[in-house]
Each structure stands twice: as C-alpha cells, then as structure tokens.
Backbone bond lengths (Angstrom), bond angles and torsions (degrees), N, CA, C in turn:
res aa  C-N    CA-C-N  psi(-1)  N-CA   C-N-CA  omega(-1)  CA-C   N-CA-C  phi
1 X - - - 1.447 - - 1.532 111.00 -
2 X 1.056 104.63 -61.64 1.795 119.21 161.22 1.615 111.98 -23.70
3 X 1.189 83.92 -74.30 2.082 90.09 172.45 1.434 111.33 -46.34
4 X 1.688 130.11 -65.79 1.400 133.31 -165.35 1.838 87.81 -48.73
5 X 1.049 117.69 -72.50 1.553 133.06 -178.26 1.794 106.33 -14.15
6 X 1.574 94.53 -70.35 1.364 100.78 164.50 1.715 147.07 -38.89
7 X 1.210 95.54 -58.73 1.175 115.16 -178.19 1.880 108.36 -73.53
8 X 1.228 108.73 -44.45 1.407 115.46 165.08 1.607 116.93 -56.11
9 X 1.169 110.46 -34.31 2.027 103.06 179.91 1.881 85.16 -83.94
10 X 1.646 139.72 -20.41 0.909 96.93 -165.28 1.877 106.00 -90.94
11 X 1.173 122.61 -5.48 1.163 139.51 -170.23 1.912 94.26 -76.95
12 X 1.260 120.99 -57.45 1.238 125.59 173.47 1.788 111.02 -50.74
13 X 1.037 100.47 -42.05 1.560 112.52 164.77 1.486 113.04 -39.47
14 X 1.102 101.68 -78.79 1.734 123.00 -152.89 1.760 88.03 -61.96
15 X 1.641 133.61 -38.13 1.063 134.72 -157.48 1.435 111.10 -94.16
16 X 1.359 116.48 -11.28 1.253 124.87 163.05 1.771 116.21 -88.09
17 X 1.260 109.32 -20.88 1.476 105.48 -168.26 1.507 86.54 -102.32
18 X 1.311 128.43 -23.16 1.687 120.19 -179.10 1.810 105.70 -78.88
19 X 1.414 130.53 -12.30 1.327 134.14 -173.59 1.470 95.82 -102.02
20 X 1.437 141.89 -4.76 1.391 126.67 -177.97 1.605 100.65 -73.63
21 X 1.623 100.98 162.01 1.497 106.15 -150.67 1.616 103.98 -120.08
22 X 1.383 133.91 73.13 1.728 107.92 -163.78 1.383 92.40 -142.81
23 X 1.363 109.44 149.54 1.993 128.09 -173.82 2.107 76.53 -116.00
24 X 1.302 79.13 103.16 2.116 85.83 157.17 1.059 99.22 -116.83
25 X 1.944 116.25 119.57 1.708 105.53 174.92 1.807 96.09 -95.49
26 X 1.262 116.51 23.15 1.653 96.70 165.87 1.614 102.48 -104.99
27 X 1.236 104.70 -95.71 1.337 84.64 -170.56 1.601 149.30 -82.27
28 X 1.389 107.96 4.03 1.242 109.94 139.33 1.762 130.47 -86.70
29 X 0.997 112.20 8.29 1.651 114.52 150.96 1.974 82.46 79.50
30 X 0.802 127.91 22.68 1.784 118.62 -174.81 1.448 108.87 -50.98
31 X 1.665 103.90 -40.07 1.828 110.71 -164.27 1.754 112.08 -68.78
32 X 1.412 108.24 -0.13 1.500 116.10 166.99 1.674 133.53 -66.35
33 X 1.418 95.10 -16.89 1.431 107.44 -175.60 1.398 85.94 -115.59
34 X 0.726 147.52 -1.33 1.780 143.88 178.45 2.031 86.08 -80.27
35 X 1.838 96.35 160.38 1.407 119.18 164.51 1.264 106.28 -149.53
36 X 1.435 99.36 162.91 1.665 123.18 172.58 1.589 97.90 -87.92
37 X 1.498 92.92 137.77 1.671 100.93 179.37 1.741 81.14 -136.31
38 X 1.642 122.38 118.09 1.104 141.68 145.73 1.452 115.97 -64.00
39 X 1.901 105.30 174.32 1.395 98.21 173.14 1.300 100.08 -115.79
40 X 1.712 120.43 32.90 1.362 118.74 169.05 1.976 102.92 -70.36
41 X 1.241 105.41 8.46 1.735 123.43 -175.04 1.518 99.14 -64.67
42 X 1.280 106.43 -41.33 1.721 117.22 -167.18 2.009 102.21 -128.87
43 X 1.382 101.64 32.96 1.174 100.69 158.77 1.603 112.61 101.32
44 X 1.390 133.21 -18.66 1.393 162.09 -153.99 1.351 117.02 -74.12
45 X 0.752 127.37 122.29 1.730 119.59 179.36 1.684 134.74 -86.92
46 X 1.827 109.90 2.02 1.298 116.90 168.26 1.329 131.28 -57.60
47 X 1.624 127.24 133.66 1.559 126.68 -178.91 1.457 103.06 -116.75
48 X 1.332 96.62 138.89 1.378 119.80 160.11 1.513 133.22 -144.96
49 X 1.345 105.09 146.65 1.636 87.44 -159.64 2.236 101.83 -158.32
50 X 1.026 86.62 141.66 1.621 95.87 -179.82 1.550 124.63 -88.99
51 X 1.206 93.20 172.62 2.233 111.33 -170.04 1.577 72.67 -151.32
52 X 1.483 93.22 122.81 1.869 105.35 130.67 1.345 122.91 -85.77
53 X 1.064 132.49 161.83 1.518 141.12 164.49 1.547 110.27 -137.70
54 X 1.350 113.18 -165.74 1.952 108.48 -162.07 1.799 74.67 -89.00
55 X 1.431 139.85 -25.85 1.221 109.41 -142.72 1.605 95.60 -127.90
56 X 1.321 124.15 -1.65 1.674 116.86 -171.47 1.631 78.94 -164.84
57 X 1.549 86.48 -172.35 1.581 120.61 173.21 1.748 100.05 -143.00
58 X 1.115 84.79 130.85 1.739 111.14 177.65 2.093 89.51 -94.08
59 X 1.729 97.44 141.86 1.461 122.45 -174.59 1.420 82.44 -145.94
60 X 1.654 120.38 118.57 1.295 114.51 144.54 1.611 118.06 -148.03
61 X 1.250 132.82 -138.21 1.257 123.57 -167.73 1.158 115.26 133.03
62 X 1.361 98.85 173.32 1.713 121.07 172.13 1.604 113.02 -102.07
63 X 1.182 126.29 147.42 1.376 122.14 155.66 1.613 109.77 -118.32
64 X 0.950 100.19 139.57 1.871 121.88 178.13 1.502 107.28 -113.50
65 X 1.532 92.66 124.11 1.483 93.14 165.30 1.620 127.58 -97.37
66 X 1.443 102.52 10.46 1.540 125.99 169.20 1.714 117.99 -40.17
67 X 1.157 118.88 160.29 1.352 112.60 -169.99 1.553 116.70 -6.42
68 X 1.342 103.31 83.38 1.961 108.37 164.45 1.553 95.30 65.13
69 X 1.024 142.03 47.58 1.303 156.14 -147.74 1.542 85.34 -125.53
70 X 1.804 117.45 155.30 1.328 125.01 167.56 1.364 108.19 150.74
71 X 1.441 140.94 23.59 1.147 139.44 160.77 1.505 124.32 -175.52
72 X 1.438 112.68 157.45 1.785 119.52 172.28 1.506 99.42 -125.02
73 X 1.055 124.69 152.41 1.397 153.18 174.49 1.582 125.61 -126.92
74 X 1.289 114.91 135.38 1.238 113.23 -177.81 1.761 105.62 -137.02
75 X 1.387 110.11 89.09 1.579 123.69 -172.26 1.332 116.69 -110.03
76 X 1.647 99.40 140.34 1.673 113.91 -177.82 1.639 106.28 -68.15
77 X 1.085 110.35 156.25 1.403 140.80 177.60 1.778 106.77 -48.10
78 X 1.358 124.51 143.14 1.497 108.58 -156.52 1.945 90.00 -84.87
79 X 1.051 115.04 103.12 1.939 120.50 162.26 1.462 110.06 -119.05
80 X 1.303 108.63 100.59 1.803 115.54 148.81 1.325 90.60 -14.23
81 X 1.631 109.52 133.43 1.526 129.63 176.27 1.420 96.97 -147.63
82 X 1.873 123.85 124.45 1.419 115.58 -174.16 1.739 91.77 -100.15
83 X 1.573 144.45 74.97 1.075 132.10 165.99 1.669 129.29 -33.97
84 X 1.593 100.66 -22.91 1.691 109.77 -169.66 1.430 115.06 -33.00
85 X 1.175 129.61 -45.27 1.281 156.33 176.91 1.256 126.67 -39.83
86 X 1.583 115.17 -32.89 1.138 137.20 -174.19 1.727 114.17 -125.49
87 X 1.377 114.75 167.44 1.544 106.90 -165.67 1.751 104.17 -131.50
88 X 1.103 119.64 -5.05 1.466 123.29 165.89 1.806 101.71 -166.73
89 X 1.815 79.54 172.14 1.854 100.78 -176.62 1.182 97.65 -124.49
90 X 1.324 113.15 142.89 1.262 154.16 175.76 1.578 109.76 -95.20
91 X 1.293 113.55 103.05 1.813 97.45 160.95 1.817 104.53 -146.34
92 X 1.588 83.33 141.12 1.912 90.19 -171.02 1.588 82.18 -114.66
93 X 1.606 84.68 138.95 1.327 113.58 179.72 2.046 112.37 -167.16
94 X 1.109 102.94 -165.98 1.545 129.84 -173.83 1.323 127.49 -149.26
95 X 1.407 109.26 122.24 2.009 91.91 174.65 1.939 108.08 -142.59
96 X 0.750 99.56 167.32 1.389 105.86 178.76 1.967 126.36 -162.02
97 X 1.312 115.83 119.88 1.059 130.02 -172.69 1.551 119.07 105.24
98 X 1.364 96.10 -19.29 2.233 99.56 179.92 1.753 103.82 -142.82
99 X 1.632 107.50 151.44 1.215 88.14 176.39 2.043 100.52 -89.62
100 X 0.789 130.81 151.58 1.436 140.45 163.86 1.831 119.00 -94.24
101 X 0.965 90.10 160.53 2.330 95.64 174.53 1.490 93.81 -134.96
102 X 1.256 87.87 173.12 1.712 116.21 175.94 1.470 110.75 -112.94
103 X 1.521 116.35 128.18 1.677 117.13 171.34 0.936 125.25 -83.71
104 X 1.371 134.75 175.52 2.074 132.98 163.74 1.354 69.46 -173.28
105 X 1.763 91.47 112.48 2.093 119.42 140.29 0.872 116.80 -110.77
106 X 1.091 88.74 165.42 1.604 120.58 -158.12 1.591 110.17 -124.34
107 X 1.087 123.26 -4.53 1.352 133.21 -164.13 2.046 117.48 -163.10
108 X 1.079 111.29 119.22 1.334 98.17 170.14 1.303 131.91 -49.98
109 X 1.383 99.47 -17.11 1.665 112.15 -165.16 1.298 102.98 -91.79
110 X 1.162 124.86 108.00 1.722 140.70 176.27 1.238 116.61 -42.84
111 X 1.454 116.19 -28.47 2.024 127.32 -173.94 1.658 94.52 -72.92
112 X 1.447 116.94 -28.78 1.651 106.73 -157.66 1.551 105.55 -103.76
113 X 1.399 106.40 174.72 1.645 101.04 -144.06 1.650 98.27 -79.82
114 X 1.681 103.65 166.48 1.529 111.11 -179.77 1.477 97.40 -121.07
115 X 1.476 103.97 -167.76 1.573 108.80 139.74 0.980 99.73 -140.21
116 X 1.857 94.67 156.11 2.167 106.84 175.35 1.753 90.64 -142.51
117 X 1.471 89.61 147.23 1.302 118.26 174.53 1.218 114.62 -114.03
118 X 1.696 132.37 116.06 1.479 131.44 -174.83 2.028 96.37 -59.36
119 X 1.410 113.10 153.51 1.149 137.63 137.47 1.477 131.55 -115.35
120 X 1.346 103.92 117.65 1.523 98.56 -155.67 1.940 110.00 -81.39
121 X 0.541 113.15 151.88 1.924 140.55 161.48 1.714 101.74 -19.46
122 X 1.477 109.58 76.73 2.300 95.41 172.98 1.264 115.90 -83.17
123 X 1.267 114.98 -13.78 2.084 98.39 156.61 1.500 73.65 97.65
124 X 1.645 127.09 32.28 1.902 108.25 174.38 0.805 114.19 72.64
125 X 2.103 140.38 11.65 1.156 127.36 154.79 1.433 130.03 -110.72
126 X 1.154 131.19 141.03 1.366 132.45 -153.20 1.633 100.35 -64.51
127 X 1.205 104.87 159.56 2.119 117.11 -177.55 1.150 73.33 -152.13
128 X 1.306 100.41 160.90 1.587 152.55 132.77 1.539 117.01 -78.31
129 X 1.155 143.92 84.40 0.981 141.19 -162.25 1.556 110.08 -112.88
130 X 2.001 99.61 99.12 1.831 107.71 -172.97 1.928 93.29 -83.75
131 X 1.299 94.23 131.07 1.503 107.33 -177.12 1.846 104.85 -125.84
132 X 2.095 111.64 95.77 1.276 83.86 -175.47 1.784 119.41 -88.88
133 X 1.001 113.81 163.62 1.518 129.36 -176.29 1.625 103.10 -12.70
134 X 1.366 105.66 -49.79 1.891 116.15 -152.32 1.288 85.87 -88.97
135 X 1.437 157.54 -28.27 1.181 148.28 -172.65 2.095 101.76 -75.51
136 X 1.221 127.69 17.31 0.933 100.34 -170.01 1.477 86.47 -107.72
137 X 0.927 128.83 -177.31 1.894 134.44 -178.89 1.325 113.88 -142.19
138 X 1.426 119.52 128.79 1.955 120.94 -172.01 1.265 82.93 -77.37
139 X 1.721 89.21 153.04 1.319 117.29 155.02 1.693 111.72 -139.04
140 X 1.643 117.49 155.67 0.783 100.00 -170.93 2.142 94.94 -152.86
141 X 1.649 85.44 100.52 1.762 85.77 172.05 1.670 82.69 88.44
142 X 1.150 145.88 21.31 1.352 146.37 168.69 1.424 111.50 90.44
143 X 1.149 97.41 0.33 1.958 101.57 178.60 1.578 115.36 -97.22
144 X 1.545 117.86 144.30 1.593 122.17 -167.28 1.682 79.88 -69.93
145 X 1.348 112.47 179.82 1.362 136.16 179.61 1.658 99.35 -177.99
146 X 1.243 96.89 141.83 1.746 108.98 171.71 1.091 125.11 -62.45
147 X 1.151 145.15 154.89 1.362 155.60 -152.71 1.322 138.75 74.07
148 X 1.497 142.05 147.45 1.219 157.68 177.08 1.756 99.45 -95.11
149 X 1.347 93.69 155.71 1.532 113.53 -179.39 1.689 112.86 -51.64
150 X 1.217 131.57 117.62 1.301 109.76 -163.69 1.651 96.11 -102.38
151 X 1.262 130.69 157.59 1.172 128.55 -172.07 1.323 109.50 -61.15
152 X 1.605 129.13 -38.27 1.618 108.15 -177.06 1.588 105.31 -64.24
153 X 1.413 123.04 -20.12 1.488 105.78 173.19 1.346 136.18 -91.54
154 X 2.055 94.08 -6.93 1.661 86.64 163.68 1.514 106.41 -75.01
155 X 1.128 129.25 -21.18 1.469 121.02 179.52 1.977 113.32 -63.11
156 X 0.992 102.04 -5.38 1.639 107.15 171.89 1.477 127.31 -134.20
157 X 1.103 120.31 39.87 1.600 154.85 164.64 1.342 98.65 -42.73
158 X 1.049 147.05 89.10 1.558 160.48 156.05 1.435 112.28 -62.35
159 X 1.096 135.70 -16.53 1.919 132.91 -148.37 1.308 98.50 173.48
160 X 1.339 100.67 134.33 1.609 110.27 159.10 1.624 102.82 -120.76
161 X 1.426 124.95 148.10 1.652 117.63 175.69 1.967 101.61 -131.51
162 X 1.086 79.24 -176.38 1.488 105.88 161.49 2.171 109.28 -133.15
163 X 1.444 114.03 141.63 1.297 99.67 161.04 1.302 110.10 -174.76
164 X 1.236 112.12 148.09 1.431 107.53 -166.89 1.496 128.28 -73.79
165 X 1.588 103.04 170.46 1.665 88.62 -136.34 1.420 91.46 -137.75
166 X 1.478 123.26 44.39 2.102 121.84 148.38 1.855 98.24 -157.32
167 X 0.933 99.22 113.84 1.550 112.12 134.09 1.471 141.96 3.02
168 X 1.655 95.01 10.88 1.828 90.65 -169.45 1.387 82.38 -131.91
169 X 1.784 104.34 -179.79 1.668 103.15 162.93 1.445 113.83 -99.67
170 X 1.297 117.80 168.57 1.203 120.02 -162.57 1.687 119.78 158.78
171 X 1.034 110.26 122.90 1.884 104.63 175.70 1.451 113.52 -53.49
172 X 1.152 114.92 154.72 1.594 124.89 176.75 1.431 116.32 -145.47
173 X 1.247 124.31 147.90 1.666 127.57 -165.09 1.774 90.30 -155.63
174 X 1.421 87.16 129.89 2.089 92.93 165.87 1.453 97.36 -168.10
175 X 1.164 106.49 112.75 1.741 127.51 149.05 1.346 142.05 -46.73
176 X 1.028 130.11 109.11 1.474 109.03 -151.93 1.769 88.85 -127.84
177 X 1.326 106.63 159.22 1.107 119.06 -168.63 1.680 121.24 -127.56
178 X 1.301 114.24 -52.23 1.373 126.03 174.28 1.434 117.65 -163.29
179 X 1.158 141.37 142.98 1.317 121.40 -162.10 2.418 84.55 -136.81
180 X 0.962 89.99 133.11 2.007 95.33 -177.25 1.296 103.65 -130.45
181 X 1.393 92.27 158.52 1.554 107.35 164.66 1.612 121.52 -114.67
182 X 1.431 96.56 118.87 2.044 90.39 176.47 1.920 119.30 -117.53
C-alpha cells in the first residue's frame, strides 16, 4: 500500500513539474528560437535585432517610420500553448527610450485578431510585470476590437511576442529576462 502511495505522489510529481509554464531567455537559452519580425514585411524600414547573455536577451533597435514603416518585433516560435490553467503573466524585464507590449496569437495569419498588452517605459530598471489574462486587449490588423482572452482561446496560444508599442521613430532597447505563468 505504502509503495502504490508512493509511487503515485511521485507520478503526480513528475506531472506537475512537467506542466510548469516559463520562457527563461538566460539560462535556458529560450530567446534562441525566438526572431525579429520587422515591418520591412509591408515595405518599412525599422531594425531590430538581439544579444543573448547567461542571464537575459537584449531586443533593441531603430524604428522608421519610412515607407509604412512603424515597428520591430521579437516573437516566440509558433507552439500550441494551453494558458487556460493559469490566470496571469509574469515577465521581468527593462526598457528604455520606447514604450513596448506583449503578444498572444492565435493564428499564423497576421490579418486575424491577437492580443497585446502595453508594457510601460522603466527608465532601465528591472519590474516584474504581473499581467492578468483580461488586461490584455484584441487587436486586429492594428485596430483595438472588444474583448478579453476568452478561455477556449487561451487554450490555443500559438506565439508569444514582444513589439514595440508608439508610432514615431526612435531607438528602442528592452531586456528581458523570464516571462511565467501563475
């Protein structure tokens, strides 16, 4: 009985520590499968471009508002992600000179709707930034649209990004550190 007992908390074990949810670009190296997606996409002339280090990933750049020009992006690799489970995100980071947001798609197809959550401007000092689910806002083709994340679509989370977040030109720098789910 002892044994079944055993072996069952360790099975509950292994399945709880295999369902934890976290992008560490230091030391698990996560920000390697991440890319820069410019808006030289639609013709645009902004650069942005990454550094790993043992403990973050550096995202910085220029934005151009030159031919239809106005943003850099730095997005995870497309993996089905079931968020349902959890009720906000956590991401510690730093930025300075632009404010930036956070993405969650839902679709490969760029025309169909997302959500982004602003992260505001720390002047280069590290936050913890708790972001819950309903604070994030669709957009769709760059336009607000109504609604919060509804749970059948956190269960189909395709992409998480980073991307910058005003309309003008201007250099941008943000550090990112680990981004979790609680």
């Amino acid at each position: 009985m002892k044994r079944i007992l055993l072996v069952s908390l360790l099975i509950f074990a292994q399945v709880t520590i295999a369902q934890k949810l976290k992008v560490d670009f230091g030391s698990d190296l996560d920000g390697e499968r991440w890319q820069i997606i410019n808006d030289g996409v639609m013709g645009g002339l902004s650069k942005g471009k990454t550094f790993m280090f043992d403990d973050c990933v550096v995202f910085s750049g220029t934005v151009s508002l030159r031919n239809n020009g106005g943003f850099s992006s730095y997005k995870g690799p497309f993996k089905k992600m079931d968020l349902s489970k959890y009720t906000k995100i956590v991401v510690k980071y730093r930025s300075k000179g632009y404010a930036m947001a956070m993405t969650m798609e839902m679709d490969k197809r760029w025309f169909l709707p997302y959500y982004k959550r602003d992260l505001p401007n720390t002047d280069w000092k590290w936050v913890k930034q708790e972001i819950l689910f309903s604070e994030f806002i669709k957009y769709s083709v760059g336009r607000k649209k109504p609604g919060a994340p509804t749970e059948e679509e956190l269960t189909n989370i395709l992409r998480l990004g980073f991307v910058t977040n005003e309309k003008r030109a201007g250099d941008f720098k943000m550090e990112i550190d680990y981004i979790d789910f609680k």
